[in-house]
C-alpha positions as CSV (number, residue, x, y, z in Angstrom):
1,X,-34.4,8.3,-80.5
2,X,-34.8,4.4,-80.4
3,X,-31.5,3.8,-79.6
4,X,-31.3,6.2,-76.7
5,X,-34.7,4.4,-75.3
6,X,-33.7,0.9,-75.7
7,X,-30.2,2.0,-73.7
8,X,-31.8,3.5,-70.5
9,X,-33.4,-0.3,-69.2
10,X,-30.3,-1.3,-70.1
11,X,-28.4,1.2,-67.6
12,X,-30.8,0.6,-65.0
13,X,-30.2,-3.1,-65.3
14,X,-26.6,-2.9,-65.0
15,X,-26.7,-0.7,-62.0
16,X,-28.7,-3.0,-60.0
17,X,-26.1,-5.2,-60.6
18,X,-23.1,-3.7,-60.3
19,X,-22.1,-4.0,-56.1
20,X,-22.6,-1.8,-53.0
21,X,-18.6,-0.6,-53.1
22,X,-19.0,0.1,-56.4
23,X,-21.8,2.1,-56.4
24,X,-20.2,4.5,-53.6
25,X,-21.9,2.7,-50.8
26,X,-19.7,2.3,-47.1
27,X,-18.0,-0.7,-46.7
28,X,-19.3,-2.4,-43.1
29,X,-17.6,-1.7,-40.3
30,X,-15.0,-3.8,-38.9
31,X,-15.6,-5.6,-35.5
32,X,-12.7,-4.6,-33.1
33,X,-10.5,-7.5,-32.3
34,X,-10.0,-9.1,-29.1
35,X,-7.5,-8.2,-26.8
36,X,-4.6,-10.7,-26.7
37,X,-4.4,-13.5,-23.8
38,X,-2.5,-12.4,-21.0
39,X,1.2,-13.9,-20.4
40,X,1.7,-12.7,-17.1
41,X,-0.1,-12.4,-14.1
42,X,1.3,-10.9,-10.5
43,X,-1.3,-11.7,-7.5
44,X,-1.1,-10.2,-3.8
45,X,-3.9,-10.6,-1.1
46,X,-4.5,-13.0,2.0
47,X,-5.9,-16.5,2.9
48,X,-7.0,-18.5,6.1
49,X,-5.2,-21.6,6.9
50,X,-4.4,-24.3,9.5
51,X,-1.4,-23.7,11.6
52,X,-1.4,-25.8,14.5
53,X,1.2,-26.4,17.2
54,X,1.1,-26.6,20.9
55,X,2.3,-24.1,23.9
56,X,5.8,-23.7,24.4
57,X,8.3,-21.5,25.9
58,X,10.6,-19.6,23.4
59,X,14.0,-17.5,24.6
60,X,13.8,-14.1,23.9
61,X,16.8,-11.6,23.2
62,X,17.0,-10.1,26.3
63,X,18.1,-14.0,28.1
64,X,14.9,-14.5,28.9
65,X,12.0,-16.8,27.9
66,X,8.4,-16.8,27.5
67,X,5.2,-18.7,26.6
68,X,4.0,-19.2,23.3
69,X,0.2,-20.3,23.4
70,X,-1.3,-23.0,21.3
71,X,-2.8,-22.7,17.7
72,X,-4.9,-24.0,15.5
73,X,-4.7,-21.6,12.5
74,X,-3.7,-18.2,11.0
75,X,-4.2,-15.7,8.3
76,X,-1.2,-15.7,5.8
77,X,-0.4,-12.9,3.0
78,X,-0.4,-14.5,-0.1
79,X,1.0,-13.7,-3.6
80,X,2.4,-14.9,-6.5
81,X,3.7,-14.6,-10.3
82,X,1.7,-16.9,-13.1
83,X,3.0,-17.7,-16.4
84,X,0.5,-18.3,-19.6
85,X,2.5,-21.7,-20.9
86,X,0.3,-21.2,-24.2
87,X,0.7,-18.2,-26.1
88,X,-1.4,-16.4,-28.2
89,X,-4.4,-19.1,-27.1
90,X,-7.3,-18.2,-25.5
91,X,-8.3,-18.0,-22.0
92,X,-8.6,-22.0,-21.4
93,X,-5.3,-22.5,-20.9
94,X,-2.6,-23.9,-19.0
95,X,-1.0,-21.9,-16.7
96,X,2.9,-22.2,-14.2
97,X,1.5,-20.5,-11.0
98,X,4.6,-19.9,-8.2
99,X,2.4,-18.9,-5.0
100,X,4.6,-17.9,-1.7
101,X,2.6,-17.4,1.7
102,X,3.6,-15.4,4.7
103,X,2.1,-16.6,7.8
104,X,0.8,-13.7,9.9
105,X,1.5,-15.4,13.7
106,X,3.8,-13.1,15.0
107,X,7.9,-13.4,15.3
108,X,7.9,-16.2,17.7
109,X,7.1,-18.6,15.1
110,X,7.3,-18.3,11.8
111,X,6.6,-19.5,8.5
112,X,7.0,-18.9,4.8
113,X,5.5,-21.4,2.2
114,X,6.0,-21.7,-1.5
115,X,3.4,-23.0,-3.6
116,X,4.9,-24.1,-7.3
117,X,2.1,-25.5,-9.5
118,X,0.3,-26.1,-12.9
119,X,-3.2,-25.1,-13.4
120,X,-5.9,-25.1,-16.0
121,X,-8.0,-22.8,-17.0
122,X,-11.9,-23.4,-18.3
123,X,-13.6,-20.1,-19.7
124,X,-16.9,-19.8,-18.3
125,X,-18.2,-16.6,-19.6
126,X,-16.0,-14.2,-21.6
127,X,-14.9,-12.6,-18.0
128,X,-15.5,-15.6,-15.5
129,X,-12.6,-18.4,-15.2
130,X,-12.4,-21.4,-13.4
131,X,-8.8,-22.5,-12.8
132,X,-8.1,-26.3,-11.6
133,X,-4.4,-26.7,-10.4
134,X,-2.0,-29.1,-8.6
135,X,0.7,-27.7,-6.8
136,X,3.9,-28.8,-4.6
137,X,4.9,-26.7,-0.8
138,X,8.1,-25.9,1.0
139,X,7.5,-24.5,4.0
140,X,9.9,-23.2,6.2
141,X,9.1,-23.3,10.2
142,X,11.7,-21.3,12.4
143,X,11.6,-20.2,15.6
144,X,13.9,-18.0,17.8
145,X,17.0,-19.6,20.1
146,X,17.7,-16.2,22.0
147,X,21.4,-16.1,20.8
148,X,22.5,-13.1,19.1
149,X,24.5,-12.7,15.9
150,X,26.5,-10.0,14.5
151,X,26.7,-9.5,10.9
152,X,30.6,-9.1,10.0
153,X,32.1,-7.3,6.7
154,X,30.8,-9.2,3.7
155,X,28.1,-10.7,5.0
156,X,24.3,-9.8,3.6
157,X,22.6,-7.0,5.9
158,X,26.8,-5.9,6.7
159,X,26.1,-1.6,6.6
160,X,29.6,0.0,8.1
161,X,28.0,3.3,8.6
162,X,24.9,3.9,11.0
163,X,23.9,-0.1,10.3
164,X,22.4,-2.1,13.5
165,X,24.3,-5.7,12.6
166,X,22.9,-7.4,15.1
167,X,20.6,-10.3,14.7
168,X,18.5,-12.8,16.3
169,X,19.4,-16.4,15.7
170,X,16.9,-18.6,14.7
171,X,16.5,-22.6,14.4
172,X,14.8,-23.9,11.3
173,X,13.2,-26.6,10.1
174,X,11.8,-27.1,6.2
175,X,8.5,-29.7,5.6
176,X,7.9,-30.6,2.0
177,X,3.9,-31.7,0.4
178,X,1.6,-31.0,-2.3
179,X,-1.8,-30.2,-2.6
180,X,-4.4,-29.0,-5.2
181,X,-6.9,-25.7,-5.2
182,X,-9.9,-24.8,-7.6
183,X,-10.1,-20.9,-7.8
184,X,-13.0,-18.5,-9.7
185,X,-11.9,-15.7,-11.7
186,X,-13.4,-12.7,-12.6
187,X,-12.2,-9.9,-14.7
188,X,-12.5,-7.0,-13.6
189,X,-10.8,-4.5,-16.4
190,X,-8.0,-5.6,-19.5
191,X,-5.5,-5.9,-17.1
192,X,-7.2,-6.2,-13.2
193,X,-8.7,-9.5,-12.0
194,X,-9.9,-10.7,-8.9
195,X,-10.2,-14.0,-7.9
196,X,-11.2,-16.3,-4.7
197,X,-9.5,-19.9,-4.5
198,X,-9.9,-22.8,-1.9
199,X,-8.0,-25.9,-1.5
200,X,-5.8,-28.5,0.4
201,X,-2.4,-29.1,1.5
202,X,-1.3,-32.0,2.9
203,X,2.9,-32.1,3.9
204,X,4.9,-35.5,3.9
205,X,7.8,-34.5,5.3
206,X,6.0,-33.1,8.7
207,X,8.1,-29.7,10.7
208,X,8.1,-31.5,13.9
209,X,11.5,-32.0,16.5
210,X,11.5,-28.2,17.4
211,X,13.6,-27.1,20.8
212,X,13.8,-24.2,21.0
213,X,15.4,-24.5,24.4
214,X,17.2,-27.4,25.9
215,X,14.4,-28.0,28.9
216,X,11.7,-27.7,26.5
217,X,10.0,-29.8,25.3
218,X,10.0,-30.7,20.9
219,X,7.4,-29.8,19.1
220,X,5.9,-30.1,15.6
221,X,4.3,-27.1,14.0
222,X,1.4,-29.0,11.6
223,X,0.4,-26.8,8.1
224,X,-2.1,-29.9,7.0
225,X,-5.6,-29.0,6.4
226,X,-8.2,-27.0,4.0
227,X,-7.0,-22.9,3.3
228,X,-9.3,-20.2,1.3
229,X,-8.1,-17.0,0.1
230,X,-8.6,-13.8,-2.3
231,X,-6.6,-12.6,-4.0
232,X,-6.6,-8.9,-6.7
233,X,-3.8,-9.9,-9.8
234,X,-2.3,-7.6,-12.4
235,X,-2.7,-9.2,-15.8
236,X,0.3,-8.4,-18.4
């Protein structure tokens, strides 16, 4: 009877040693992991910008030729296609961006810009980004010469059957700068963002020496100034 006495301390001791698991306790709960970093990110929306070029008369395709009024700025569909240079880091990262703009001003004069860059990104909170980035332009200026052009077998556009292969011909002129842009992000889900950016382009080589006819006078179409823009991406 002594023994069995002097053994049940004994068990009690060793049982408040002995650990949680092994005592038939649950083991904590795992915390779920983060999602991974995006790689990819596709971006479409629109942005304000100066576009500035005096009045001018433009040939139409009918031989005849009309006035184009003066501007000082226009509303341009962006997008573009980033690339996450750092994989598997976290959200302050570095970033390629390749931007393209499409200026809304009408077929009289037109202009498409692309926007190749590097940015970095600072996390502010876990869904709140601030991107810094430097970027370089093409833009290309064109505007009409009222000739008309017919696309002949081989050529791109070329349909045989039920095609219209007719075309307006256009004079073009490219103007090469760089610029820079600070942008807020905020996401929205895993994989929707949105995000609001402002900068500045300023273009070296300028778009300037258009004649669109031979009595009028050349002008210069001007993309230099401040822009701002939003943009909804598609992270991947």
């Amino acid at each position: 009877m002594s023994v069995t006495r002097a053994m049940r301390p004994l068990g009690l001791l060793v049982s408040a040693c002995l650990p949680a698991p092994a005592l038939g306790a649950e083991p904590p709960l795992e915390q779920e992991a983060p999602p991974p970093p995006p790689q990819l990110a596709v971006e479409v929306g629109g942005t304000l910008s100066p576009m500035r070029h005096p009045a001018t008369e433009v040939p139409t395709m009918r031989s005849r030729v009309k006035t184009v009024s003066a501007r000082n700025g226009a509303a341009r569909l962006s997008g573009g296609i980033h690339f996450n240079l750092l994989r598997d880091f976290d959200r302050s990262d570095w970033w390629w961006t390749n931007g393209i703009d499409w200026y809304l001003a009408g077929g009289d004069v037109q202009v498409l810009a692309l926007r190749p860059g590097l940015e970095k990104r600072f996390s502010l909170t876990r869904n709140v980004t601030l991107g810094v980035s430097a970027f370089g332009s093409a833009a290309e200026v064109s505007l009409p010469t009222g000739q008309i052009g017919q696309a002949q077998p081989g050529d791109p556009g070329y349909s045989p059957i039920g095609g219209n292969n007719f075309y307006e011909g256009r004079m073009r002129k490219w103007g090469f700068g760089a610029g820079g842009l600070a942008a807020v992000q905020v996401r929205l889900g895993r994989y929707v963002h949105a995000r609001v950016h402002g900068g500045y382009t300023h273009y070296f080589a300028k778009t300037d020496g258009l004649q669109p006819t031979p009595e009028a006078e050349p002008i210069a179409v001007s993309l230099d100034g401040p822009f701002a823009g939003a943009l909804l991406g598609l992270d991947l």
